[in-house]
N, C-alpha and C positions, 0 to 999 in steps of 0.2 A: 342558210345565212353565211354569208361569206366572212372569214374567218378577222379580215380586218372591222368588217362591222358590229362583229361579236365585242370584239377587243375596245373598240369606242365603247360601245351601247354597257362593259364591265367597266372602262375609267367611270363614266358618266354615273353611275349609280353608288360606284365605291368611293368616289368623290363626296357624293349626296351624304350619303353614312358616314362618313368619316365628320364631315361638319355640322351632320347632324346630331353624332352623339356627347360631342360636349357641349351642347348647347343645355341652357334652362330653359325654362319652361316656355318665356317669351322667344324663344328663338335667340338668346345672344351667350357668347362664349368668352373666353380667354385665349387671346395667343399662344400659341405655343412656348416662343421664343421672347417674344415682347410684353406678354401680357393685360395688351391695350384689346378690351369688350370691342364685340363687334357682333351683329346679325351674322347667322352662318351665310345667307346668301352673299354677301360682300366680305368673305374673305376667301383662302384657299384650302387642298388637300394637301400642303406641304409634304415634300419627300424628303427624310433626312438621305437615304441613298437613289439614288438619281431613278426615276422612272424608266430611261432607258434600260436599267437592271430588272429583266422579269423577274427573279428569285424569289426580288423583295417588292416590285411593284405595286402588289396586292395587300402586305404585309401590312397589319393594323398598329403594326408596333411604327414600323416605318413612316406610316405616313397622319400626319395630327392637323388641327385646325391652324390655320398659318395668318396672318395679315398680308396680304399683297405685298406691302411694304417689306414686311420680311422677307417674304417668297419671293419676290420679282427685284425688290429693288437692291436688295443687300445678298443676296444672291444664297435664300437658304437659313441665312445664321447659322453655318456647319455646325459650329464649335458648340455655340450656346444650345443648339438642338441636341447635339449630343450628348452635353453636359446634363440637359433636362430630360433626358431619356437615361440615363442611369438614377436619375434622383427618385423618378416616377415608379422607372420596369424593373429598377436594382441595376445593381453595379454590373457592367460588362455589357449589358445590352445595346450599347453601339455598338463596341467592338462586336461582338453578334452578326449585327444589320451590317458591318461593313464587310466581314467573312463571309457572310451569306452570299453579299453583294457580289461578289468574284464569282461565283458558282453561275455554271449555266443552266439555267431552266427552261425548258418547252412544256407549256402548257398542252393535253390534249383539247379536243374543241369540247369534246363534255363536260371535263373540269371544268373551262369557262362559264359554257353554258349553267354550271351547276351553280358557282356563283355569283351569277346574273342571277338566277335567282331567288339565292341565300340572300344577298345584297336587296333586291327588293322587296321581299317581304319585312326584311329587318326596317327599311325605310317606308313600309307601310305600317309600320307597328307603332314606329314613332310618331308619324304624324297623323295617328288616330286621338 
């Protein structure tokens, strides 16, 4: 598998988990940033540090249930993301994600591979 189609076929699934695990039981959650219930299918994987950063890419801390509206239209809600990630993971943990964030990371393809999946089974667990 070509290394680009790994790296889709990992968003695509760490996506899935990520929205899937603060859901309840009927499938709906809290924002992150806003707080406004939504079905995980209609909202996003929010990254408090930009996807483009492998380091933290993957990172479960990095990336939460998001509202489109937050994610897309307001560009993230930095502040309030970061602000809710110290309240939640403890004090410092942006600055964390954003230290990380500088750091270069390459994946090898097995890592990936590994979790693709870790990620899968965990999202087959859920929606058993």
């Amino acid at each position: 598998m070509k290394r680009s189609t790994l790296i889709t076929k990992l968003d695509r699934i760490f996506s899935k988990y990520i929205r899937l695990r603060a859901t309840d039981y009927h499938g709906y959650g809290e924002c992150f940033t806003c707080g406004k219930r939504k079905h995980w299918k209609e909202v996003d994987a929010g990254h408090f540090q930009s996807r483009g950063k492998y380091s933290v890419r993957w990172d479960e801390d990095n990336v939460q249930f998001q509202c489109k509206g937050c994610n897309m239209k307001n560009g993230g809600q930095q502040y309030v993301f970061g602000k809710n990630l110290d309240a939640r993971f403890g004090e410092g943990t942006a600055d964390r994600l954003v230290s990380a964030g500088h750091k270069t990371q390459k994946f090898a393809t097995f890592e990936l591979e590994e979790m693709v999946e870790k990620y899968n089974k965990l999202v087959r667990e859920m929606l058993e």
